[in-house]
N, C-alpha and C positions, 0 to 999 in steps of 0.2 A: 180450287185453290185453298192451301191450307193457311189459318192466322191463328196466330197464337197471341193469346190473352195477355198484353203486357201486366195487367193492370195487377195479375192474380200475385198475392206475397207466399214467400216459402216462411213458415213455420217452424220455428229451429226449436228444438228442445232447451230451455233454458236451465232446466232442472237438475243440480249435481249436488254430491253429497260435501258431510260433514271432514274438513279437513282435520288431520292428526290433533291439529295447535287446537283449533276450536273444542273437540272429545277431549282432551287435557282439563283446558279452564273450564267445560263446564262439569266434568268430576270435580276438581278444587273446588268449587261452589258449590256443588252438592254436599262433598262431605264436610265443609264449613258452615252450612246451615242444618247438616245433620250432628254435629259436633256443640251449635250455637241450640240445638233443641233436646239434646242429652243434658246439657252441663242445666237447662233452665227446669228441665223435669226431675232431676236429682234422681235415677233409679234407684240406687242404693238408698238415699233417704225416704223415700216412697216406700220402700222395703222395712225398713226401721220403724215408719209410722205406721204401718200395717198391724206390725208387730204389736207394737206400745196398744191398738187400739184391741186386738186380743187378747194382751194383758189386762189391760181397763176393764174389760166386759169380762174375764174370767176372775176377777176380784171382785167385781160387784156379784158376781154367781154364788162366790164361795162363802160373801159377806151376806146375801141372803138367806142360804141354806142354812150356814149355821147360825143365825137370828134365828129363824123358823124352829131350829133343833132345840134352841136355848127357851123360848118361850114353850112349847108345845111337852118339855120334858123337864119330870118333877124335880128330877133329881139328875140334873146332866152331868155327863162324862167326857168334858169338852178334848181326856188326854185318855179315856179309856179305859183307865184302870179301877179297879172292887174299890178303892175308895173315895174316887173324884176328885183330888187332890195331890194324889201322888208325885206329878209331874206335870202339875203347873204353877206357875210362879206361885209363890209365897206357899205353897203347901208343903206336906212332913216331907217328905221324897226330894228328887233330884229333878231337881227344872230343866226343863229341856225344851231347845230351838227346833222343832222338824222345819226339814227342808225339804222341796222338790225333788231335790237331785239324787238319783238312785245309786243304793251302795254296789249294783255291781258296773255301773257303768264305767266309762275310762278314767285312772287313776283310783279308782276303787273305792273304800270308806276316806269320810273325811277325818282329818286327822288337828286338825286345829281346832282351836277351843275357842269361846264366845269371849268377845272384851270383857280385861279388867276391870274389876269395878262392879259387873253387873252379876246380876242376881243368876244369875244360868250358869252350868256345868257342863251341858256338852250340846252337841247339836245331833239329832236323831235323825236317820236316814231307814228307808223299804227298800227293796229290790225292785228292780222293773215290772216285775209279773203281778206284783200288789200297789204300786204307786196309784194307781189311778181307782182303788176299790172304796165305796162310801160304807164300808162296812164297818173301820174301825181300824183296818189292819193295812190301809191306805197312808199316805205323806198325809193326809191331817187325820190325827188317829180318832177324830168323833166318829160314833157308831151315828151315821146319818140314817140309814135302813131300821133303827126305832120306832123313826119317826112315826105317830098313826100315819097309817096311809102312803108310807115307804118311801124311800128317799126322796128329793126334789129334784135331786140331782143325780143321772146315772152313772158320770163318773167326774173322777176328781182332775179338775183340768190342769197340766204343768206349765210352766213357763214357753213360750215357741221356742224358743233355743235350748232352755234348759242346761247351761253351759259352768262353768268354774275355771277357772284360770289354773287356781291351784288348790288340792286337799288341805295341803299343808298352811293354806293362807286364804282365807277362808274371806271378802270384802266388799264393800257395799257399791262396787263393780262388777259382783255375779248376777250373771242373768238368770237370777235362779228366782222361786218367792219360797218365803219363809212363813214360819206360825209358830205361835205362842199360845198360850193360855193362863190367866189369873183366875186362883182358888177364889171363890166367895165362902166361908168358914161362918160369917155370918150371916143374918137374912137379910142388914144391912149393905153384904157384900154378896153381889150377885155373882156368877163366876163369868168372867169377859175373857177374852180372846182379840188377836190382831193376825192380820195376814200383810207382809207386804211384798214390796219386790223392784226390780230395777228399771226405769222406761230409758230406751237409749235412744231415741228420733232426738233431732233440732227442737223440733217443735214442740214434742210432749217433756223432752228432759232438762235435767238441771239448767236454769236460768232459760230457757227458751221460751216461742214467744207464749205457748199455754202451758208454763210450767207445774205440771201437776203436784209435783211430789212438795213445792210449797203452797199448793192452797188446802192439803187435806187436812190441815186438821192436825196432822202429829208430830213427833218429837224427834224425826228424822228429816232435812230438807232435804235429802238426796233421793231418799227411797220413796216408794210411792206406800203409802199407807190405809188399810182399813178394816174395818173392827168394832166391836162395841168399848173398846179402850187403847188409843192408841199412845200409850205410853208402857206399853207391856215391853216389848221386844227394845234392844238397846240402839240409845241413840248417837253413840260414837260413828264418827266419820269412818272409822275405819272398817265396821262394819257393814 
């Protein structure tokens, strides 16, 4: 005689998948908390302070080599030229702003002139192929390769973007860095130099919360300044 086991339960598969409505809201929520994790990271501003912190560190580079080039050399050539003076402020010659930014690149030579007022004539640009040379014939024209014991520095670092808005308008909104240099003619007047340049993060730039360009020290709040004299280069805003 056959019996069968009342007692035994069938085992139904309970298990089913994710309805359409369900895969809907929980995309929306995903990409609401990937939206709520974008806007709190800021990439773009992350990108900016990158930037400003490779400016930072290639200002204090340039501001040590040529410290090192000033002290170490009898008779510096802070602009290059046979008589040390030619083209830096206050000497016989034509003072002159060099800039990063290379005359062949887009938009070509620059074509405006340094603010009214100040003691400069024009602003000196190199081609791409010499920007970066510590030779003399580089965007800061000091012969750094003098130096005993050969440059500090292999090469002359530019701005990360290295950018201009315009040739013709030349403003202390380019992402470019600049340099000067002041004759010493006396032995009272040592010859000094200034390099500066534009930081654009929140955080590094104007009014932000480690606003650099007003604690260094110089004569421009916008710009980020440094040098053994930072009241070389002009300190108009519009610059």
């Amino acid at each position: 005689m056959i019996q069968i086991d009342t007692n035994k339960k069938v085992v139904q598969n309970s298990k089913k998948g994710f309805t359409l409505l369900e895969l809907l809201i929980t995309i929306a929520i995903l990409a609401i908390l990937i939206s709520m994790v974008v806007f709190l990271l800021n990439p773009a501003e992350i990108l900016r302070k990158s930037r400003d912190a490779q400016r930072l560190s290639d200002m204090t580079t340039l501001r040590a080599a040529l410290g090192l080039y000033v002290v170490s050399t009898n008779q510096p050539k802070l602009d290059n030229a046979v008589n040390s003076d030619t083209y830096c402020a206050g000497g016989t010659g034509s003072d002159l702003i060099w800039v990063s930014y290379p005359s062949d690149s887009p938009g070509a030579v620059i074509t405006d002139l340094p603010p009214v007022g100040s003691a400069f004539v024009a602003f000196k640009q190199v081609s791409n192929t010499d920007i970066y040379k510590v030779d003399g014939s580089g965007w800061i024209p000091t012969p750094l390769d003098s130096i005993k014991g050969g440059a500090p520095i292999s090469n002359l670092p530019v701005d990360p973007v290295n950018r201009v808005n315009s040739v013709s308008n030349i403003t202390n909104l380019d992402l470019i860095y600049r340099y000067a240099c002041r004759t010493g003619l006396a032995s009272t007047k040592p010859h000094t130099f200034e390099i500066n340049g534009r930081l654009e993060s929140e955080f590094y730039g104007e009014s932000g919360e480690d606003d650099k360009a007003a604690k260094d020290g110089g004569n421009n709040a916008k710009l980020f300044e440094v040098g053994s004299n930072l009241t070389i280069l002009p300190d108009t805003n519009d610059f």
